[in-house]
C-alpha positions in Angstrom: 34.4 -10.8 -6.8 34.4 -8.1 -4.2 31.4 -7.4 -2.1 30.4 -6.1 1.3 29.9 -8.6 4.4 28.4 -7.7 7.5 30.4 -10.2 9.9 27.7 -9.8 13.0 24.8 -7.4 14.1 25.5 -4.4 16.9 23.0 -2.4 18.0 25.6 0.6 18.4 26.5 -0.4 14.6 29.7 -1.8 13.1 31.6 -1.6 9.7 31.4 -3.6 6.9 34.4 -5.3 5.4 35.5 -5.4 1.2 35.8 -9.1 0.8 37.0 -11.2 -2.4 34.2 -13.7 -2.4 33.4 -16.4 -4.7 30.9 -16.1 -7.5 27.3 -16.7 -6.1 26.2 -20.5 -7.5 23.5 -20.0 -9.8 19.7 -22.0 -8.7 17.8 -22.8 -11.6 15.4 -20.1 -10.7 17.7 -17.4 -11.1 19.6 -15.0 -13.0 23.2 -13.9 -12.7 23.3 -10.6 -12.7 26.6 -7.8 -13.1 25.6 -5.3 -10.6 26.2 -1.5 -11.7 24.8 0.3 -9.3 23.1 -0.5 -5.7 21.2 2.0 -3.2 21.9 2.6 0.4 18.6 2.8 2.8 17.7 3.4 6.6 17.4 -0.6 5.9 20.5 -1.4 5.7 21.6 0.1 9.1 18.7 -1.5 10.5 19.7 -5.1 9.4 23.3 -3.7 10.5 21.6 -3.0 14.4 20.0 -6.2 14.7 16.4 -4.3 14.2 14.8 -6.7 11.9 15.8 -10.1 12.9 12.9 -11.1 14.5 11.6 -10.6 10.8 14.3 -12.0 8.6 16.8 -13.6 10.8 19.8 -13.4 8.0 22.9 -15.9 9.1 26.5 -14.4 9.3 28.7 -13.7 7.4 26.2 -11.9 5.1 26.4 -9.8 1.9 24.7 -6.4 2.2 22.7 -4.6 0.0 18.9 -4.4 -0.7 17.8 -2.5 -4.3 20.1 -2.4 -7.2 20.5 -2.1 -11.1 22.8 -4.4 -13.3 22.9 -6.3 -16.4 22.3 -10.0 -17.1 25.2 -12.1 -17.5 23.6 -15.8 -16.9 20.7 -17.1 -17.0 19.1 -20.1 -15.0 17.7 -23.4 -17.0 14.6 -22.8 -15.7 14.2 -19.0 -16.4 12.3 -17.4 -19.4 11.9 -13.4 -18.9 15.4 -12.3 -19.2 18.4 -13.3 -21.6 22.4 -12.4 -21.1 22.8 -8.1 -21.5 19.2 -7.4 -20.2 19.3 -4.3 -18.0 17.4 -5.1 -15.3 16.3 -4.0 -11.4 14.8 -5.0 -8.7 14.6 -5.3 -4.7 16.6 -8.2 -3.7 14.6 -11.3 -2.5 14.1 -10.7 1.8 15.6 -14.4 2.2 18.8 -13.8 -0.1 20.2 -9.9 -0.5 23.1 -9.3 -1.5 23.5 -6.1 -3.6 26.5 -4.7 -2.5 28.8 -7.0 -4.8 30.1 -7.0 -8.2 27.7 -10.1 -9.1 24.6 -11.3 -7.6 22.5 -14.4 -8.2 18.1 -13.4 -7.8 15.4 -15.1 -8.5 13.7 -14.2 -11.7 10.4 -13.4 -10.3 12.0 -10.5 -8.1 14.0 -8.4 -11.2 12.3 -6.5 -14.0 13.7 -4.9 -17.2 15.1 -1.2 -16.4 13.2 1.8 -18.1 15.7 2.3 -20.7 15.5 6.3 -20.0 17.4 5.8 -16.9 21.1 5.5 -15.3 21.8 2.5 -14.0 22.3 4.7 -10.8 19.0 6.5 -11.2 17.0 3.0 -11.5 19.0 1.3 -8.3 16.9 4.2 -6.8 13.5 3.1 -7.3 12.6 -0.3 -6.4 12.3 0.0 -2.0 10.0 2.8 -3.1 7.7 1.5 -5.6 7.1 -1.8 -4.4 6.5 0.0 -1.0 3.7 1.9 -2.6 2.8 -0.8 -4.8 2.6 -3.2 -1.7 0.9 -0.3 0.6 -2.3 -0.1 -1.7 -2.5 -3.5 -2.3 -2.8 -4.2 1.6 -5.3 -1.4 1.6 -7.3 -2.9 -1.2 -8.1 0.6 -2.1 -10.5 1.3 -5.2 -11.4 3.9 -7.8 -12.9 7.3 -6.5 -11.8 6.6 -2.7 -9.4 8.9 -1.2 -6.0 8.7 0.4 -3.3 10.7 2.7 0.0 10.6 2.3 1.8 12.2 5.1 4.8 13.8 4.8 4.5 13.1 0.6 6.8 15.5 -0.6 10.0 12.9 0.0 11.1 10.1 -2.1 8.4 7.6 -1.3 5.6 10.3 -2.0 7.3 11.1 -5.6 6.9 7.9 -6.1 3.3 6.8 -4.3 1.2 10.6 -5.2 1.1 8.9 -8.9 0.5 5.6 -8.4 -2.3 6.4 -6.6 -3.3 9.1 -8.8 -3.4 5.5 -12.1 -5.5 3.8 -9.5 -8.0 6.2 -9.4 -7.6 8.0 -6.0 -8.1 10.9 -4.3 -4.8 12.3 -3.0 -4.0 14.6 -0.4 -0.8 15.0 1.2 1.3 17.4 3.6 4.7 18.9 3.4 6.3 22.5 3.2 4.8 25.1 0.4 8.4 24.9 -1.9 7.8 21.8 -2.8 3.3 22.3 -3.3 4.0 22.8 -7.5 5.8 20.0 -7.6 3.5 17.4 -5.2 0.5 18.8 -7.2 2.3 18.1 -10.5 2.7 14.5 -9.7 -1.0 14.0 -8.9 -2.1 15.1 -5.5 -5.3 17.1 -5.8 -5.1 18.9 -2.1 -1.9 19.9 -0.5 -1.5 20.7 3.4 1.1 23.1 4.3 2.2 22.3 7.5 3.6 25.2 8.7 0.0 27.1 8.0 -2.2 24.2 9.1 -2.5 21.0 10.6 -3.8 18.0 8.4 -6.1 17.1 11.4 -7.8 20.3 11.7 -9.0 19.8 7.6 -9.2 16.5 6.9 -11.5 14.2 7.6 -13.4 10.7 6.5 -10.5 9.6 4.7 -10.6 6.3 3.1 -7.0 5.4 3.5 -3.8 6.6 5.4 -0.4 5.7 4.3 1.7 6.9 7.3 5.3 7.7 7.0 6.2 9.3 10.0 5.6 6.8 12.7 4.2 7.0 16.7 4.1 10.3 17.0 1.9 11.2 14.0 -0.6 7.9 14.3 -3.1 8.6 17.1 -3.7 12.4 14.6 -3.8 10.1 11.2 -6.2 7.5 12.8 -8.2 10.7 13.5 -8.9 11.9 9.9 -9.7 8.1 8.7 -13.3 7.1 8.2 -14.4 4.8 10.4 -13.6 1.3 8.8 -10.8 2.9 7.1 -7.1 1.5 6.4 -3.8 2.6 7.6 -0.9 1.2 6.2 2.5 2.3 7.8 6.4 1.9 6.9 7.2 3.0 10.4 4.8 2.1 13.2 5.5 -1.5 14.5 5.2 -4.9 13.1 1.6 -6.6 14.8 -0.4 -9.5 14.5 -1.6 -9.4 11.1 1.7 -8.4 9.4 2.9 -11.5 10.9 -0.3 -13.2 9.6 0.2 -12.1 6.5 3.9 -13.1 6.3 2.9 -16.6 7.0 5.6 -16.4 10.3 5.3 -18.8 13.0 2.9 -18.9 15.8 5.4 -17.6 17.8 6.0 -14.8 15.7 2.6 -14.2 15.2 1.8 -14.2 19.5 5.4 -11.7 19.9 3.9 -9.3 17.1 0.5 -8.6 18.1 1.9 -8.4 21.4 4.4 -5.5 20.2 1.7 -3.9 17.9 -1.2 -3.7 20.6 -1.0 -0.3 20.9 -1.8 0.7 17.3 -4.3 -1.9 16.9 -6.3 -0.7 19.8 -6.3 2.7 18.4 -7.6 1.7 15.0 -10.1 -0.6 17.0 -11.5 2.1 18.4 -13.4 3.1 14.9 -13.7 -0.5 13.4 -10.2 0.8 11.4 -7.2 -1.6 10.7 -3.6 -1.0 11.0 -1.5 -2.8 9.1 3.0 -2.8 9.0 4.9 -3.1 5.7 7.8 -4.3 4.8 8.3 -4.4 1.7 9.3 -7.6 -0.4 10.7 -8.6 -3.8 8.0 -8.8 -6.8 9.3 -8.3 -10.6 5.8 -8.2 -11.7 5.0 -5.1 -9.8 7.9 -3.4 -10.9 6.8 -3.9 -14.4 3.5 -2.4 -13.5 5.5 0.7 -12.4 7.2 0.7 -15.8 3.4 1.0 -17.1 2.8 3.3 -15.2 5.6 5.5 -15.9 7.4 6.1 -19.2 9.1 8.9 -20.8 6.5 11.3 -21.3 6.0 11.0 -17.5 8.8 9.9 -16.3 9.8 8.4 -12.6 10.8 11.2 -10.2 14.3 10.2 -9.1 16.7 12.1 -6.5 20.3 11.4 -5.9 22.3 12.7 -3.0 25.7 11.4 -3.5 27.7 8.3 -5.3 30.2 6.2 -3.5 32.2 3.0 -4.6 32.2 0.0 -3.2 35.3 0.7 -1.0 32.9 4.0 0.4 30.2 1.8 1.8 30.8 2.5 5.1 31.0 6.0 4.4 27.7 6.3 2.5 26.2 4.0 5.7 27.3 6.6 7.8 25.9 9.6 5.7 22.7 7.7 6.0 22.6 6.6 9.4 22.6 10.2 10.3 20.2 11.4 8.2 22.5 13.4 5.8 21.3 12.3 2.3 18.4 14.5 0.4 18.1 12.0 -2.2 19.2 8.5 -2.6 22.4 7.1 -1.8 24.1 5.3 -4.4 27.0 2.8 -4.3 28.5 2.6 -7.6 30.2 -1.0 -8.7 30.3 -1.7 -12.3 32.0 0.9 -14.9 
């Protein structure tokens, strides 16, 4: 089969190379899968850079590719959701990903069955995204009638996390330019910021929970509008002591990460707040909450930029790395 191998991390980036590899052996545990369709993410070029081996140190050579759609073509002895011609997706397991191949063996527990109202190239999309607002509120432990700010909602992860929230009972507000205000409020967020008129700080204020997608610069305002005791969950602060906690990583581990996220947990000290990293892992189950949650009435929101092949990978990296896509990247590999 062919697939993608990155041969060795470089921070200033390197290509990946179209190898014919052998079948993956199948574990017990896990389904073969025919992959038709697999998404590229700012993840990917992270793992490329050497940015997230601290976290998952992957060994070389090592098949690319983190969320995917495909069909069932084997199934494990010891499996029992999924039979031969399922369609199915799912975020590959952290220890073992792989997507960017023609076949790749998961564990059952990390793949769900595909809403049938969508492309295989339209449910490779989804499952970074969900399980990243699945995961976020989880962390948070939020509850019915408590509120929520998304920053920066009116991107992918926002379509996805304004109605999640919105079935868990939650207040959402959320912050972006007016164009997209019809179609944020739409999904589910009851108050919408725009940024170009106001600043979230200057209107909000006791929130119950923060989901921050914008990183350093915006953290010391979103601690700011968070009650005091209140949760911050974000995808691109820095990993700290009780991600690493949480992970079940090594003392080691644990010591380097709260070392590296002092900062943010002295800010959210400050007001008896917590800050928490995520990074986001495999969980079937979840995705079939999401397939609850959603259906063809109200369907997900997806958004795709531009479709490669296989061969293109390094192309569609590139288009990625700098920040070219307005939707989802898709590699396509099955006809």
């Amino acid at each position: 089969m062919k697939a993608a191998i990155l041969t060795h991390y470089d921070k200033n980036g390197t290509n990946l190379e179209i190898r014919d590899v052998p079948l993956p052996v199948l574990e017990e545990d896990e389904v073969l899968v025919r992959v038709k369709a697999a998404a590229v993410n700012p993840l990917d070029n992270m793992i490329i850079h050497g940015e997230v081996k601290l976290i998952v140190p992957y060994k070389m050579p090592l098949i690319m590719g983190n969320e995917f759609s495909g069909i069932v073509e084997k199934t494990g002895k010891n499996t029992t959701r999924f039979k031969a011609g399922d369609k199915v997706y799912g975020r590959m397991p952290l220890k073992k990903i792989g997507a960017f191949a023609q076949y790749a063996a998961i564990e059952e527990s990390a793949l769900a069955l595909m809403p049938d109202y969508l492309s295989f190239e339209e449910a490779a999309s989804i499952p970074l995204t969900a399980l990243t607002a699945m995961q976020a509120f989880e962390i948070m432990q939020v509850k019915s009638g408590e509120s929520i700010f998304i920053s920066g909602g009116t991107g992918s992860l926002g379509a996805m996390a304004i109605p999640i929230a919105k079935s868990l009972g939650l207040h959402v507000y959320t912050n972006g330019s007016k164009e997209n205000e019809e179609r944020v409020r739409k999904l589910g967020a009851e108050r919408f910021i725009d940024y170009k008129k106001e600043n979230y700080v200057d209107v909000l204020t006791n929130v119950d929970h923060v989901l921050d997608t914008l990183g350093d610069r915006e953290l010391p305002n979103e601690f700011k509008v968070l009650k005091k005791g209140g949760n911050l969950v974000s995808l691109r602060g820095l990993p700290n002591g009780r991600f690493a906690k949480r992970n079940k990583m090594s003392m080691f581990k644990q010591i380097l990460f709260q070392i590296a996220g002092r900062k943010y947990d002295k800010m959210a000290a400050k007001n008896k707040q917590t800050y928490d990293f995520i990074f986001v892992h495999e969980d079937g189950k979840q995705l079939d909450r999401i397939n609850q949650i959603f259906n063809k009435t109200h369907p997900i929101e997806t958004s795709i930029d531009t479709i490669f092949s296989l061969d293109q990978i390094n192309e569609a990296l590139s288009k990625v790395r700098n920040g070219k896509s307005k939707g989802k990247t898709i590699i396509k590999i099955g006809e």
